[in-house]
Backbone bond lengths (Angstrom), bond angles and torsions (degrees), N, CA, C in turn:
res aa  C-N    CA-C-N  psi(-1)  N-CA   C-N-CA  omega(-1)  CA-C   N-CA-C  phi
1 X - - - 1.473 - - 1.526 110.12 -
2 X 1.278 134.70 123.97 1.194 169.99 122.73 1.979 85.15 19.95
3 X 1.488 111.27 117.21 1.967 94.35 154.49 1.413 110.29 -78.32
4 X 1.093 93.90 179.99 1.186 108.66 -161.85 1.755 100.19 -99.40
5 X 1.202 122.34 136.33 1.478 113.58 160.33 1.243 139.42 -92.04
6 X 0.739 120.90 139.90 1.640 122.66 174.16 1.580 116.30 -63.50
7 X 1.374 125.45 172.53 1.865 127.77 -156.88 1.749 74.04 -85.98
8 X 0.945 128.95 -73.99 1.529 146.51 -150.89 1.884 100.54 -45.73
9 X 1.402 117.77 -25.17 1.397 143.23 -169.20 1.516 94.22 -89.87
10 X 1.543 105.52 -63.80 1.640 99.09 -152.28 1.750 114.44 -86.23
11 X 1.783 90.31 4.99 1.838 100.96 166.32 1.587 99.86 -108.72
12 X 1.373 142.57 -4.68 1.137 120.51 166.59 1.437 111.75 -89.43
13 X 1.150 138.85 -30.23 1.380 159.65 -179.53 1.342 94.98 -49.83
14 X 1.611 133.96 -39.86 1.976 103.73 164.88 1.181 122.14 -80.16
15 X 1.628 128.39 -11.58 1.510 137.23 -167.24 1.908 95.50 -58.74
16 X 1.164 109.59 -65.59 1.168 102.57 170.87 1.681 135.78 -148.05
17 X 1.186 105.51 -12.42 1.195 111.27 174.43 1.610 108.18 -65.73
18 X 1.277 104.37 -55.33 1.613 91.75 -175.68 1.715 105.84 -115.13
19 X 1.234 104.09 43.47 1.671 107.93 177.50 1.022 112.54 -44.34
20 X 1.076 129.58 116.27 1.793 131.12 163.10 0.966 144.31 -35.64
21 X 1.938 118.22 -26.45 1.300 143.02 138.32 1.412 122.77 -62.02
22 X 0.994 127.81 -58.49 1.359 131.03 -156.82 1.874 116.90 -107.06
23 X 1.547 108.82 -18.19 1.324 124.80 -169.57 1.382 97.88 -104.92
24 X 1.430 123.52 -81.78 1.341 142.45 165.81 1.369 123.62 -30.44
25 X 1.822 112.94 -61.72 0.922 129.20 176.79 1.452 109.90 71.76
26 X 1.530 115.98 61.34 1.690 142.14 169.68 1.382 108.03 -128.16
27 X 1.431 105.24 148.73 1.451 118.41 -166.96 1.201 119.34 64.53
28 X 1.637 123.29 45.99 1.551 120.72 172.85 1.190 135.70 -55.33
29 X 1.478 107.87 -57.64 1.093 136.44 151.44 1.762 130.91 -7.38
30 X 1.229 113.51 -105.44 1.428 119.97 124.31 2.059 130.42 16.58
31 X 1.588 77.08 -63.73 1.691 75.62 -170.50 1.413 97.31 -105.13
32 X 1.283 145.14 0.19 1.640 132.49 116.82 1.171 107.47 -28.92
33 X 1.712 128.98 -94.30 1.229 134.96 -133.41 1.838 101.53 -62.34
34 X 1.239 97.10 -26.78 1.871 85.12 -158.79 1.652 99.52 -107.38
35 X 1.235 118.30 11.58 1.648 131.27 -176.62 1.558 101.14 -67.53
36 X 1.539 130.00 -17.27 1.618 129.30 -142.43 1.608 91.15 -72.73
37 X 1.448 120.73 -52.28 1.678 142.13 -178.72 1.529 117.84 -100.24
38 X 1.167 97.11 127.78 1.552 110.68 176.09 1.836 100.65 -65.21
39 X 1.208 120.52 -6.90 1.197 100.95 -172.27 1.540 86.86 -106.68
40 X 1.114 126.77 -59.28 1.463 123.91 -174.70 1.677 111.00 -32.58
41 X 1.636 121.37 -48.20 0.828 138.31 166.79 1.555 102.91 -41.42
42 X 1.280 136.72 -73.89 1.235 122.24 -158.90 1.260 114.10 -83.52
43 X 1.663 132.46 -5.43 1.183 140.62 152.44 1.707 121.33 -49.99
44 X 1.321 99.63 -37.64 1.516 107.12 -178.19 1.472 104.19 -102.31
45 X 1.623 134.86 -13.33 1.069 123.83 150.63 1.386 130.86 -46.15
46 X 1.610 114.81 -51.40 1.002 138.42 174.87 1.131 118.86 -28.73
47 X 1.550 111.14 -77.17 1.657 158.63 -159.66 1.532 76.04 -55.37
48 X 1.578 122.31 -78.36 1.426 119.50 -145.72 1.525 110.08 -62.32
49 X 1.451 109.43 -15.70 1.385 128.88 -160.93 1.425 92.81 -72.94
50 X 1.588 117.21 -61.21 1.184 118.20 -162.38 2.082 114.66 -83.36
51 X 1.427 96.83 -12.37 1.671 101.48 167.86 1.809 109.53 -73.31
52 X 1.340 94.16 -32.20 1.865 103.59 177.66 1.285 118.77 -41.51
53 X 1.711 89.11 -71.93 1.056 94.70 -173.00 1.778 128.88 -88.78
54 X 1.613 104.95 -4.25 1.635 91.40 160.94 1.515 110.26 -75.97
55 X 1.262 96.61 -51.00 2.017 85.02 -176.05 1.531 114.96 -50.06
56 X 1.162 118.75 -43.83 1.575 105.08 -175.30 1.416 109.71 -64.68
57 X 1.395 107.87 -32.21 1.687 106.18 165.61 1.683 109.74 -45.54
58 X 1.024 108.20 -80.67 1.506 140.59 -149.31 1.866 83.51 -70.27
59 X 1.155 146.16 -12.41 1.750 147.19 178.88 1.506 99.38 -92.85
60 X 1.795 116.88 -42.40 1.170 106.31 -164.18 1.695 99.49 -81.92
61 X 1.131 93.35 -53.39 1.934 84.63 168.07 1.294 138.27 -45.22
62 X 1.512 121.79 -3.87 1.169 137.09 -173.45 1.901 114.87 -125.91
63 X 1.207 107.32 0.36 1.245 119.91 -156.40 1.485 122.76 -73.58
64 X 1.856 95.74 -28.39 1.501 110.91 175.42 2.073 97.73 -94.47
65 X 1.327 130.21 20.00 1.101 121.31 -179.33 1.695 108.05 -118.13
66 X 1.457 108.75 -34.40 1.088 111.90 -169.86 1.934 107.64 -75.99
67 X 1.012 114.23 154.06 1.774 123.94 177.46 1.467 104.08 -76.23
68 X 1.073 110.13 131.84 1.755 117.08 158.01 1.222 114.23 -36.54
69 X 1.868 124.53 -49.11 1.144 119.02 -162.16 1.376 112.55 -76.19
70 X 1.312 110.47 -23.93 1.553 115.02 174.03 1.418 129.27 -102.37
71 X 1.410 110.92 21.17 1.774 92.74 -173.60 1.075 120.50 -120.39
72 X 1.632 113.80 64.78 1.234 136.85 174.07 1.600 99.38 -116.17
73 X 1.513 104.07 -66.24 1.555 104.85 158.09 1.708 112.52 -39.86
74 X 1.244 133.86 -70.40 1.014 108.71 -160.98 1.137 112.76 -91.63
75 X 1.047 122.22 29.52 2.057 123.14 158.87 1.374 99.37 -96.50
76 X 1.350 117.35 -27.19 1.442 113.80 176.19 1.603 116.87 -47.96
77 X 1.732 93.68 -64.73 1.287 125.68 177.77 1.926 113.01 -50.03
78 X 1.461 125.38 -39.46 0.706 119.75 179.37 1.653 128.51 -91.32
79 X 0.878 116.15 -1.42 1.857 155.34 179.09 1.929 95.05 -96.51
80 X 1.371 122.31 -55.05 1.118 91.83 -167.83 1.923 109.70 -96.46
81 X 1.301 102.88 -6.54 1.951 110.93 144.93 1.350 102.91 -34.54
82 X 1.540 132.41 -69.85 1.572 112.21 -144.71 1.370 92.21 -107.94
83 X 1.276 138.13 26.17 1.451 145.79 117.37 1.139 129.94 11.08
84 X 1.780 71.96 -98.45 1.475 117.44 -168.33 1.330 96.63 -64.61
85 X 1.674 129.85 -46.84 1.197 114.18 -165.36 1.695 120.14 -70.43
86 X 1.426 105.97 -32.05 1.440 122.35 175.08 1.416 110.61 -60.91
87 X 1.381 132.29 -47.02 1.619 147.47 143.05 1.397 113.97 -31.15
88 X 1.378 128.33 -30.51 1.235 127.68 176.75 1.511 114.95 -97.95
89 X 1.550 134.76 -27.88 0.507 117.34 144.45 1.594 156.04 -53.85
90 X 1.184 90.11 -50.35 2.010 122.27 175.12 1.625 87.13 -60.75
91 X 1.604 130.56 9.09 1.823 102.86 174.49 1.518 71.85 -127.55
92 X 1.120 156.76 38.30 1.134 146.45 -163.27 1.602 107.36 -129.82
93 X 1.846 95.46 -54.70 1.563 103.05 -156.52 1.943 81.34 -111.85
94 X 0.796 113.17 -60.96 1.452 123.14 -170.01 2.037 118.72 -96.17
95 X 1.342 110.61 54.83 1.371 120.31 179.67 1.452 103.55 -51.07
96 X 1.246 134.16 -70.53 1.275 137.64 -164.81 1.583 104.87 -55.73
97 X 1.070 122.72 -3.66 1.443 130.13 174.81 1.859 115.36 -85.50
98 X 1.652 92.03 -48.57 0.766 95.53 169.36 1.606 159.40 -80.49
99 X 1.446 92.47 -14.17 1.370 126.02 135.50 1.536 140.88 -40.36
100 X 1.383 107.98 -66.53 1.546 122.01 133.16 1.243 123.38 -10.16
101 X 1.353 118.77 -93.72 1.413 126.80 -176.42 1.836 110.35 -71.58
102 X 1.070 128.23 -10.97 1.477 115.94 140.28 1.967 94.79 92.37
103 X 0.970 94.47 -121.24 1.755 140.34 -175.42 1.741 119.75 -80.85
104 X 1.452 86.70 -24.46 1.352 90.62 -171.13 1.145 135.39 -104.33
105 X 1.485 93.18 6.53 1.900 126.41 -165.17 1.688 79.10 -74.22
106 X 1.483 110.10 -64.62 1.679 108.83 -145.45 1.340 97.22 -79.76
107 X 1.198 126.59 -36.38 1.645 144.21 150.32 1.897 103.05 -0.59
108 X 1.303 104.05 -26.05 1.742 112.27 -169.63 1.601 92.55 -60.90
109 X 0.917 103.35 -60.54 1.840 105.99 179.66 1.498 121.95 -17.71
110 X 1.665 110.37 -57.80 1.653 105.86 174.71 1.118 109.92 -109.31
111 X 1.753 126.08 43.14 1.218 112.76 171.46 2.079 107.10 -80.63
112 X 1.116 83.33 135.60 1.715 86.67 178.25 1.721 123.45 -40.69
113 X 1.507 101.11 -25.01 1.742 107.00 -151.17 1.837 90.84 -82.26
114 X 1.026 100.97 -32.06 1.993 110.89 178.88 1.157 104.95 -61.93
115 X 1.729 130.87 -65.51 1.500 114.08 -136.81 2.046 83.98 -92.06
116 X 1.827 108.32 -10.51 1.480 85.34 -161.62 1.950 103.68 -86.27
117 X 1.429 116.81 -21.32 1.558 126.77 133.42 1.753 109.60 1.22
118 X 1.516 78.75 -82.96 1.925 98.30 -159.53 1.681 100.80 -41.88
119 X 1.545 91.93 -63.90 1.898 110.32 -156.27 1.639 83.52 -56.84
120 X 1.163 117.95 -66.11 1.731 114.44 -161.10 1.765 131.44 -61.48
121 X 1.326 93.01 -43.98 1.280 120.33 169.76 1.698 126.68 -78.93
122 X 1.372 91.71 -88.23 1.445 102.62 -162.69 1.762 134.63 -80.00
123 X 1.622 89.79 -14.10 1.597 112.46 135.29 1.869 129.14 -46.73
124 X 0.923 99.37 -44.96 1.219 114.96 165.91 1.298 156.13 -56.91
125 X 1.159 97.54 -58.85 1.634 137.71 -160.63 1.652 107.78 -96.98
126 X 1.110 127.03 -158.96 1.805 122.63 -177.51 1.515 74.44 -134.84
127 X 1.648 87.73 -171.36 1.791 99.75 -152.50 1.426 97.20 -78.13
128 X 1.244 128.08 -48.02 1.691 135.12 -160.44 1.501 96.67 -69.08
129 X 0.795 136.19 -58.01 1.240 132.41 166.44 1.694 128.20 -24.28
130 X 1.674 98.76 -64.79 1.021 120.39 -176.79 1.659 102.26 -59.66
131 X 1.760 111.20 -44.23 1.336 97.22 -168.91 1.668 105.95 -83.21
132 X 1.109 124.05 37.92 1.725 121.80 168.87 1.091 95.61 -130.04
133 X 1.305 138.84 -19.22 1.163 117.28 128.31 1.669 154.29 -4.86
134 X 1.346 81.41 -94.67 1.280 101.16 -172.03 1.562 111.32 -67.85
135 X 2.034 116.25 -27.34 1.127 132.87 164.98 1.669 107.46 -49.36
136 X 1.318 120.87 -55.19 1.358 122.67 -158.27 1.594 107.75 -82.13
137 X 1.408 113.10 -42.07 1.798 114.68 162.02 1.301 93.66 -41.02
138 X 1.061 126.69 -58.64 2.222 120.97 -139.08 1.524 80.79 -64.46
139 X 1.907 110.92 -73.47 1.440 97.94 -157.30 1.840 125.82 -70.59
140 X 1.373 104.96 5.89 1.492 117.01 154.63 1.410 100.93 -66.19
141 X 1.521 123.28 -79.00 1.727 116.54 175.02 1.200 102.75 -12.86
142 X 1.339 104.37 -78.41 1.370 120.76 -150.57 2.008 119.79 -34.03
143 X 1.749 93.07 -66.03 1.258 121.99 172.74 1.667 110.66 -45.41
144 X 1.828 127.24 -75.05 1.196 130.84 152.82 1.288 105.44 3.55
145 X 1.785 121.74 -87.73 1.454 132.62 -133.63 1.808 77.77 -81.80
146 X 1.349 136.78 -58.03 1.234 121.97 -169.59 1.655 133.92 -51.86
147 X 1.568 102.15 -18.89 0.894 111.32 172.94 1.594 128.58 -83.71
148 X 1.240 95.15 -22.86 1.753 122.82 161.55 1.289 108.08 -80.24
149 X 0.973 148.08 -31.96 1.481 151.25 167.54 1.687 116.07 -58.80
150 X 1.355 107.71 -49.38 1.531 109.04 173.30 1.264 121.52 -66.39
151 X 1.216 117.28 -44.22 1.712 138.69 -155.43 1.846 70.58 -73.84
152 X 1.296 128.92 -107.38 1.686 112.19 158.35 0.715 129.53 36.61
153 X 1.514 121.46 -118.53 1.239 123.16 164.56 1.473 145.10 0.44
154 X 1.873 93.93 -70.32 1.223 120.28 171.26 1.082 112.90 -40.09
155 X 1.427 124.13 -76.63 1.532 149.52 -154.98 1.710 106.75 -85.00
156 X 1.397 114.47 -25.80 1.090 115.52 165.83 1.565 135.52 -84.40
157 X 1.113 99.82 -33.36 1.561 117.67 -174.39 1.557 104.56 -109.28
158 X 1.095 114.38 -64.80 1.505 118.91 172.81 1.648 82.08 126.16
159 X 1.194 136.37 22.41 1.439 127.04 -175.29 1.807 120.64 -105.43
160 X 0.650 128.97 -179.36 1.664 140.17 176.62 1.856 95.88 -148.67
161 X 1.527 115.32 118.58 1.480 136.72 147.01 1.901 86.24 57.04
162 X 1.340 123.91 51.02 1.448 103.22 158.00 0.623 123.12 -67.87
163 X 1.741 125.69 160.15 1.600 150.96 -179.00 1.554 87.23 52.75
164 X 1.611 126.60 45.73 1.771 104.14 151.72 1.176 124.11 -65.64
165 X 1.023 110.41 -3.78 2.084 120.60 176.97 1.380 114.28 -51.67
166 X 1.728 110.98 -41.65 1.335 128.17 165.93 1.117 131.45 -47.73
167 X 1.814 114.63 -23.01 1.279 132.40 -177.88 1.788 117.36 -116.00
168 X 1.547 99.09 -28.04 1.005 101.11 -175.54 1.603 109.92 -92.54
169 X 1.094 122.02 -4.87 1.627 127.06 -173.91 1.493 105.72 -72.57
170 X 1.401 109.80 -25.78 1.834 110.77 -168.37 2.026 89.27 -71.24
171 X 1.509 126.06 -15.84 1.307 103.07 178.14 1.777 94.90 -101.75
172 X 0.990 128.38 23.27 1.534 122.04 -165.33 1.487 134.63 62.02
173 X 1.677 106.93 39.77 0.954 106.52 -177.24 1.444 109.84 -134.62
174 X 1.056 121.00 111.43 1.660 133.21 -149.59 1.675 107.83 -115.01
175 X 0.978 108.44 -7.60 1.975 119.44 -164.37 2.158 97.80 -79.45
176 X 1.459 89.11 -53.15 1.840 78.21 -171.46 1.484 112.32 -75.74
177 X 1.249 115.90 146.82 1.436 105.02 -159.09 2.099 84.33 -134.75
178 X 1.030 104.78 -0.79 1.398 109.43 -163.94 1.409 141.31 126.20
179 X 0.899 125.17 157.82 2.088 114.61 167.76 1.130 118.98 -101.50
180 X 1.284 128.47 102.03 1.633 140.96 132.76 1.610 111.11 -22.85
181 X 1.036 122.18 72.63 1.817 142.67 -156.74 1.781 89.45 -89.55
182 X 1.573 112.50 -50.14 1.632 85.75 -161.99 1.460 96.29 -105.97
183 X 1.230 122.08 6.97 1.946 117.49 142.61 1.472 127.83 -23.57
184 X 1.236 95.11 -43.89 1.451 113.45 -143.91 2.094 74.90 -97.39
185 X 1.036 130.84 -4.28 1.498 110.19 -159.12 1.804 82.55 -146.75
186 X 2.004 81.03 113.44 1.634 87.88 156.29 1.276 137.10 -46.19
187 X 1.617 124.17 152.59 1.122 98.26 159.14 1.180 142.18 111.58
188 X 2.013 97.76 -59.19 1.341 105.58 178.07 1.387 103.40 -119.24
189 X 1.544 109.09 151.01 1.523 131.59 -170.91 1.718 95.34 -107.74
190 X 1.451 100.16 154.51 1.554 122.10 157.62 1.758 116.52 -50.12
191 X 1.198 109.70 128.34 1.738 120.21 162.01 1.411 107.30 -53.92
192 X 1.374 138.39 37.74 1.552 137.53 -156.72 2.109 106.54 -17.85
193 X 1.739 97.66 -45.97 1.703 109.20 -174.81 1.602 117.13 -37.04
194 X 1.640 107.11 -33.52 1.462 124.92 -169.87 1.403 114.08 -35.59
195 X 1.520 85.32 -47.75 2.002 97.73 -148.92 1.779 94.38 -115.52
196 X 1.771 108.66 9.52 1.245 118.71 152.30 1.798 120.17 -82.87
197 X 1.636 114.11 150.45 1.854 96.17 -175.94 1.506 105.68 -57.18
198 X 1.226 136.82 -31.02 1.735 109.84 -153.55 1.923 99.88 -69.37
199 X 1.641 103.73 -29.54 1.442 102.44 -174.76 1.684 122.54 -82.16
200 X 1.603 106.80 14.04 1.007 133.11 -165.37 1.798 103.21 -94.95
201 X 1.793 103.81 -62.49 1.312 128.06 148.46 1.627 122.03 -21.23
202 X 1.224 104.00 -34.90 1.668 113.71 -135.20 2.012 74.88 -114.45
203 X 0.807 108.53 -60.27 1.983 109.14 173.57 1.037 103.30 -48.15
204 X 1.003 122.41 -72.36 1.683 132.46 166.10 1.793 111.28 -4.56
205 X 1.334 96.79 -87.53 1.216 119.73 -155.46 2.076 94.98 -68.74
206 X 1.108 108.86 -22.99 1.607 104.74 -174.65 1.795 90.69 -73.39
207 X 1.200 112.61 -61.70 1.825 126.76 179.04 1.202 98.43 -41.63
208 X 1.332 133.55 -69.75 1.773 115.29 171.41 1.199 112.40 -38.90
209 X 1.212 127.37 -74.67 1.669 127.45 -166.91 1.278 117.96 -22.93
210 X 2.245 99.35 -56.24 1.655 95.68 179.41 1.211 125.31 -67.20
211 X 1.580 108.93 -17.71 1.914 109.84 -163.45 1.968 80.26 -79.27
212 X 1.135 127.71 -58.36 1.613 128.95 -179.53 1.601 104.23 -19.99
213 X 1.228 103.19 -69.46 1.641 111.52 -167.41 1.557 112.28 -67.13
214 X 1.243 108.26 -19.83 1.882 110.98 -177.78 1.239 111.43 -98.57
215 X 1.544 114.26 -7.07 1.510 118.38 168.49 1.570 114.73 -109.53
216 X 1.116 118.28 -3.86 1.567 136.85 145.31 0.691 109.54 -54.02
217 X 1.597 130.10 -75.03 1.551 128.23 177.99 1.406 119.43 -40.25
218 X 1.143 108.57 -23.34 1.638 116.74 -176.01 1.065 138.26 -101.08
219 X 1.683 91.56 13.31 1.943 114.88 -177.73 1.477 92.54 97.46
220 X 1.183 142.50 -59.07 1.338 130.25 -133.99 1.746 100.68 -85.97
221 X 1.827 97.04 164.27 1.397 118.57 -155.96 1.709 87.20 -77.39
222 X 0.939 129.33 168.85 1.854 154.46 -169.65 1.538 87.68 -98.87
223 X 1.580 92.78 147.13 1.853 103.46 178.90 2.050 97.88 -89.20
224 X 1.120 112.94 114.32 1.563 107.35 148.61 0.870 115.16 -117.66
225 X 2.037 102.54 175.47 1.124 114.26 -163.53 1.711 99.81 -90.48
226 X 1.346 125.10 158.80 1.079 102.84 -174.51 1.946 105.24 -165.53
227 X 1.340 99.59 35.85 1.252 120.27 174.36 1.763 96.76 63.02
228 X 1.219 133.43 -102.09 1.388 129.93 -170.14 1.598 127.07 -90.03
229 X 1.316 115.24 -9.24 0.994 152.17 173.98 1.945 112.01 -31.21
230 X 1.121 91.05 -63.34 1.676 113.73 178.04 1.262 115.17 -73.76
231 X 1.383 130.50 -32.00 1.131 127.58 164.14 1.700 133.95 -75.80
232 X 1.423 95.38 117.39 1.436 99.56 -168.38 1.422 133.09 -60.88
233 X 1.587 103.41 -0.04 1.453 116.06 -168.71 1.783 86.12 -109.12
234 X 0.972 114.36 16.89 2.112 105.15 177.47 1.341 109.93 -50.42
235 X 1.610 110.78 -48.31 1.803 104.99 -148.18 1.841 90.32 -91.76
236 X 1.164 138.72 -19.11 1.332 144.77 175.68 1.792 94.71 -71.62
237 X 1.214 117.17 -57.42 1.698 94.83 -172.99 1.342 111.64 -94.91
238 X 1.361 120.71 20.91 1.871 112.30 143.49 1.258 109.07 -105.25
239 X 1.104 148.06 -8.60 0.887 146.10 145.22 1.528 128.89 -49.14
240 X 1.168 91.92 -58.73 1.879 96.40 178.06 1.648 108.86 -77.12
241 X 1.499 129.35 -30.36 1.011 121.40 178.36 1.920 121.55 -86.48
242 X 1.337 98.02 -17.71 1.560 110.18 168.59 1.598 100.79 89.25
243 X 1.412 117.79 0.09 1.275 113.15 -176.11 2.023 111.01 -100.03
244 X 1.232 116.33 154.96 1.032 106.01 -167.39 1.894 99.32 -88.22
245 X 1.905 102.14 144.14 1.087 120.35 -178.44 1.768 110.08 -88.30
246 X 1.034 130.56 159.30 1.621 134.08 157.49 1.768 100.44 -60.80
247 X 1.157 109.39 -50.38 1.379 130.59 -164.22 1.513 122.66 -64.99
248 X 1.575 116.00 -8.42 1.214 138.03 -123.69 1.283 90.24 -102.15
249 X 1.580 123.87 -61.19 1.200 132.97 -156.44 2.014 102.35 -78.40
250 X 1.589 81.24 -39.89 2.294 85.79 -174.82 1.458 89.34 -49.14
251 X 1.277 120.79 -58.29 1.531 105.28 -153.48 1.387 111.00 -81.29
252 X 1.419 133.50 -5.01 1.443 129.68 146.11 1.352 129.71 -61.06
253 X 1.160 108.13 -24.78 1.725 118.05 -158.75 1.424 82.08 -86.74
């Protein structure tokens, strides 16, 4: 039998051991597209942070009500509730944000790191739990994509936190707009590739390596890729489809 963890455990457990980006390897997508700005980055950190953790709230509280046969649909349904509301806000208080992130704001809906949460977690679990959870995934997201955002940025743009005005105006402060970092330095030009996808890939894959080697050090197994493996819905769609998964046997064993 499985120990049991403690709240303080099951919110450090996304920072990095089982980061969702870099451990797991959910929400790829996503933390490409919105990696270009450190601010975009922490806009969509945020967002996912706060969809996390209401739905895993609002799943674990519902968990002994909802039917087995249906609560894929309605984790769907209840995941893309605090969406919409997070989507409504972010065009409300923070437009230029929302602009920014495009497609990918509402995009929260099929990000993998939510519904595989719900099914694994917060289905499960009682609410406090669930919500250190879902707290410690977001600011794992969060952290991951920011850290890919700078390395970015930096090397791509030559910038530090542009257009924070966008973020910082909701406290009334409209003056910093960012740092012009390679202004200040003859000479040298932007990596333009950075804040292109292959250099996106290429951040990526260096940021895995280190979280790999620092969770090595720490006993734990290295994230690969492994075709179905990573996805938390594997043993549910060989199962329901009768066909055999890659994924099938890891999550039995």
């Amino acid at each position: 039998m499985a120990e049991k963890k403690t709240l303080g455990q099951e919110f450090r457990k996304g920072l990095l051991t089982e980061n969702p980006v870099l451990r797991l390897v959910l929400g790829t997508c996503p933390t490409l597209a919105t990696s270009t700005s450190m601010v975009n980055a922490i806009g969509m950190g945020i967002s996912v942070t706060l969809v996390l953790l209401c739905s895993n709230i609002a799943i674990s509280l519902l968990r002994k009500v909802i039917p087995s046969k249906v609560r894929i649909p309605a984790y769907i349904v209840i995941i893309a509730s605090f969406v919409t509301i997070v989507q409504l806000l972010v065009k409300a208080f923070v437009p230029a944000l929302d602009e920014a992130l495009g497609v990918f704001l509402p995009l929260i809906v099929v990000n993998c790191i939510l519904l595989g949460r719900a099914e694994a977690f917060a289905g499960k679990h009682k609410v406090l739990a669930s919500a250190a959870d879902g707290l410690g995934m977001g600011i794992g997201f969060t952290a991951a994509v920011f850290c890919m955002a700078t390395i970015r940025e930096f090397f791509g743009s030559g910038t530090l936190f542009s257009g924070a005005d966008s973020l910082l105006g909701l406290f009334g402060i409209t003056s910093f707009k960012g740092i012009d970092v390679f202004s200040h330095i003859p000479g040298i030009e932007p990596i333009l590739i950075f804040v292109l996808a292959p250099g996106g890939f290429f951040t990526f894959g260096l940021l895995m390596a280190c979280a790999n080697r620092i969770a090595e050090s720490k006993g734990k197994k290295k994230a690969e890729l492994n075709g179905c493996d990573n996805c938390p819905m594997a043993a549910a769609c060989a199962l329901r489809s009768g066909e055999e998964c890659e994924g099938k046997e890891a999550v039995e064993a």
